[in-house]
N, C-alpha and C positions, 0 to 999 in steps of 0.2 A: 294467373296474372292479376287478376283480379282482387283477389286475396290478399294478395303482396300488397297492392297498390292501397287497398282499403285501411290495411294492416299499418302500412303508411300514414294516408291522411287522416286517419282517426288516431294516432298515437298526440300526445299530449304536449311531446316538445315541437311537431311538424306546427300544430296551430299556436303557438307561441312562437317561431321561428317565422313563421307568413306574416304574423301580428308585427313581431319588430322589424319586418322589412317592408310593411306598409308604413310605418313610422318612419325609416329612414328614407323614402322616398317621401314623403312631406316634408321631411327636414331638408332636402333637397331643392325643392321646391319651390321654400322659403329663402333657400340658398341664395338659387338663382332671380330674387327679383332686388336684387343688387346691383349694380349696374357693373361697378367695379371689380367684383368676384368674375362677373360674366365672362369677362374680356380678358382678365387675366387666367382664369381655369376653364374656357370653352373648349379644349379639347378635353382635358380631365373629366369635365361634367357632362359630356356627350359619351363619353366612353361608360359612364356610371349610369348613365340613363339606360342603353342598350344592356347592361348585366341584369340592371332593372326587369326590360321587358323578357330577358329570356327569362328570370325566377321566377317573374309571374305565369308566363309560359308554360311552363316546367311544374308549375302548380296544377293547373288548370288541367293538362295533360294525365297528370293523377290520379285528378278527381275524375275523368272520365274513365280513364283506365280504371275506377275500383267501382265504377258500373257498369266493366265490360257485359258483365254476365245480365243483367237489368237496365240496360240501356234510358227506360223510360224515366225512372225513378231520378236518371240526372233532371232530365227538362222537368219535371216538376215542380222542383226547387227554386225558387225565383231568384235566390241570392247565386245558387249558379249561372243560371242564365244572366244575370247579371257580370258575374265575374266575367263570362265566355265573353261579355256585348264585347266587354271595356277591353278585354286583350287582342280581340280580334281586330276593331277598330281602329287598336294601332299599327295593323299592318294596311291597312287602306292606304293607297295611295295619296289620295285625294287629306289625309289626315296626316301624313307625311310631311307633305308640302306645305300644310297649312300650317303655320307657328300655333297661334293660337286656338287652334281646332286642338291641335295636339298637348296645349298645356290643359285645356277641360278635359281631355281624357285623364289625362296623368293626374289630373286634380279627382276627375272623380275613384281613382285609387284610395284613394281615403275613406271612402265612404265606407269600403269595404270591410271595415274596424268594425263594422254593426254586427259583420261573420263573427266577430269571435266576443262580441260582449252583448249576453241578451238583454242589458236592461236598455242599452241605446237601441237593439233591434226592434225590441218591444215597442219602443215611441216612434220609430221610424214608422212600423207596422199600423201603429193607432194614428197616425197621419195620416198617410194615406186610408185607412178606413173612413176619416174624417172627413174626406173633401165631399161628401155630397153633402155631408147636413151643410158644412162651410158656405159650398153653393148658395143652397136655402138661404143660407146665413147674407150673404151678399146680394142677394137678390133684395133679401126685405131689407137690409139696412140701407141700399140703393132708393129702394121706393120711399123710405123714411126721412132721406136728407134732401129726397129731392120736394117731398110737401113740404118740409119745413123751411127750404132755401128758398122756395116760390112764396110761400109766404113771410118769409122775410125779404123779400126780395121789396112786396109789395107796400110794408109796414114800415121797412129800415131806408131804402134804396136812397133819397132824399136825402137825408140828416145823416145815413153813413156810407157816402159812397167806398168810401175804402174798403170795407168786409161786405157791402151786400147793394153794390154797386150793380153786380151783374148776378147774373145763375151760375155764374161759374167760381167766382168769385163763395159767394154765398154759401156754396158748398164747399169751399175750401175751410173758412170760417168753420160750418160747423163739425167739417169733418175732425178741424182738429179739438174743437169744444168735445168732444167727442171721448177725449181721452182728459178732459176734466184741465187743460191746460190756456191758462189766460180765460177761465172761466168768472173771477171775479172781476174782473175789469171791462167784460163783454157785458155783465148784468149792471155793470156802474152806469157802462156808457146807454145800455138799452133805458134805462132809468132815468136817464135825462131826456129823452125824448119819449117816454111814457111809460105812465108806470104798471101796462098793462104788458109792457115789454118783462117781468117778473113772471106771467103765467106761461108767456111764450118758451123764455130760459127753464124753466121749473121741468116743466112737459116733455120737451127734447131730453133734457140732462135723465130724466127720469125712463123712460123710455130706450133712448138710444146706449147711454151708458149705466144703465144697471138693470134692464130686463133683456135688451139686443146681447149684450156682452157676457151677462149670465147664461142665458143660450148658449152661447158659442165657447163658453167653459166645458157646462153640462154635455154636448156632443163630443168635445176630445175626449172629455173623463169617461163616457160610458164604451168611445172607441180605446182608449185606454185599456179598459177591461176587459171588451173582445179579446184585444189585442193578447192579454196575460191570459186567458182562457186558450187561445191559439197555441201560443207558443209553452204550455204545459202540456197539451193535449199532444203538437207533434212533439214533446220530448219523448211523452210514454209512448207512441207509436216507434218512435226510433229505439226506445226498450224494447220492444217487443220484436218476435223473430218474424220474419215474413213467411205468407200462407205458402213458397215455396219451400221454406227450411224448414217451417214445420210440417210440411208431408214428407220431405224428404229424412227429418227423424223419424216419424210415422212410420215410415217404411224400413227404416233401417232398424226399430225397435221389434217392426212383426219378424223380419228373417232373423232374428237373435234369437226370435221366442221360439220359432221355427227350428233353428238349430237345435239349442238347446233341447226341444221336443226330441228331435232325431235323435239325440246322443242318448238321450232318457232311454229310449224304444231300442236300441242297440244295445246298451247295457243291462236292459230286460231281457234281453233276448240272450244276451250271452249267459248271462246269471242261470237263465232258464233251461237251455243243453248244459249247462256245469250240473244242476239238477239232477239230468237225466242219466247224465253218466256215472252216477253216484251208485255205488252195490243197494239191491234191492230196492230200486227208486222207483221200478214199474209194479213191482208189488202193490 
């Protein structure tokens, strides 16, 4: 069974036939946030939801079935475990009831496209490897607006209560200075109220958006790279036969050698009284 099943979901039109019916469940999706479709094809579009969950079903079911004989080898896989969350989830009752519990389920079926196209799997993979430097990343750019909000807080507050009125305020300001936007008109207005307000702009700008941001390039890109390192590495692994099928050719190679030998020693042996029975052969 196992075989069969494997035989199955590694054939090439099975992962293209998953792929377009994670497609048309999106398109569905999209269907339904119409108001007017809703009301007029809600029995239609309920009927098409359930064929939905049993294909997915019926997928999922396969892929277990073609680890019968390796059971481990499924949990492994994160992207199965992933598929099993999402189908399983829509039998919970509690995700039943719930409308919208059960449109993020069905929404996160889509995600599921990342199974069959490695280059989105790849970035999905280098994201999540990403999120501690990110952390890092947020923690110090946190520590960065909040010296620079409190000291514009204490430089600005007066003459601009609108952007640096308060600490909260302040950081809002420079969060969005941050991405270089309404960046000349913050150093116009700092300009009128002094023009030492130029070293404060210069420093930030310098700082948060071209040494913070370059950072947090440099950690996708080199999680990027894991990422393609990963996923070459388990391709060749999934090339390779596992240390069970390769002892079980091992094995099935030595009894061949084995036979072989036997027929060898049989036909020596018969050759050998054909010999003896020959006129004057004990001679």
């Amino acid at each position: 069974m196992a075989e069969r099943c494997r035989g199955l979901t590694e054939a090439r039109w099975f992962g293209l036939a998953v792929f377009v019916l994670i497609l048309a469940n999106a398109a569905v999706l999209g269907v339904e946030t119409y108001t007017g479709v809703v009301h007029r094809w809600h029995g239609e579009l309920k009927v098409v939801e359930h064929c939905f969950l049993v294909l997915f079903t019926a997928e999922v079911l396969l892929r277990i079935g073609a680890h019968a004989d390796r059971p481990r080898d499924f949990f492994r896989d994160p992207w199965n475990l992933f598929d099993l969350a999402v189908v399983l989830c829509a039998f919970l009752p509690f995700a039943r009831e719930n409308t919208t519990v059960l449109r993020l389920l069905r929404l996160a079926r889509v995600l599921r496209t990342a199974r069959f196209l490695p280059q989105l799997r790849i970035v999905l993979v280098a994201v999540g490897r990403s999120l501690p430097g990110t952390v890092s990343f947020l923690l110090v750019g946190a520590l960065v607006l909040y010296v620079y909000a409190m000291v514009g807080w204490v430089f600005f507050a007066d003459d601009d209560p609108e952007h640096f009125g308060s600490i909260g305020r302040a950081v809002l300001t420079l969060f969005l200075l941050m991405t270089l936007d309404g960046l000349g008109d913050a150093v116009r207005a700092g300009l009128e109220i002094s023009r030492w307000s130029f070293v404060y702009y210069a420093t930030y700008v310098l700082i948060a958006s071209f040494v913070l941001v370059n950072v947090l390039i440099g950690v996708v890109i080199t999680s990027l790279d894991e990422a393609r390192t990963m996923e070459e590495q388990q391709a060749r692994e999934r090339g390779r036969p596992s240390a069970a099928d390769a002892a079980d050719a091992t094995d099935d190679a030595e009894h061949e050698l084995r036979t072989r030998i036997a027929t060898a020693r049989r036909a020596l042996d018969d050759l050998e009284e054909s010999l003896e029975r020959l006129p004057g052969a004990r001679r």
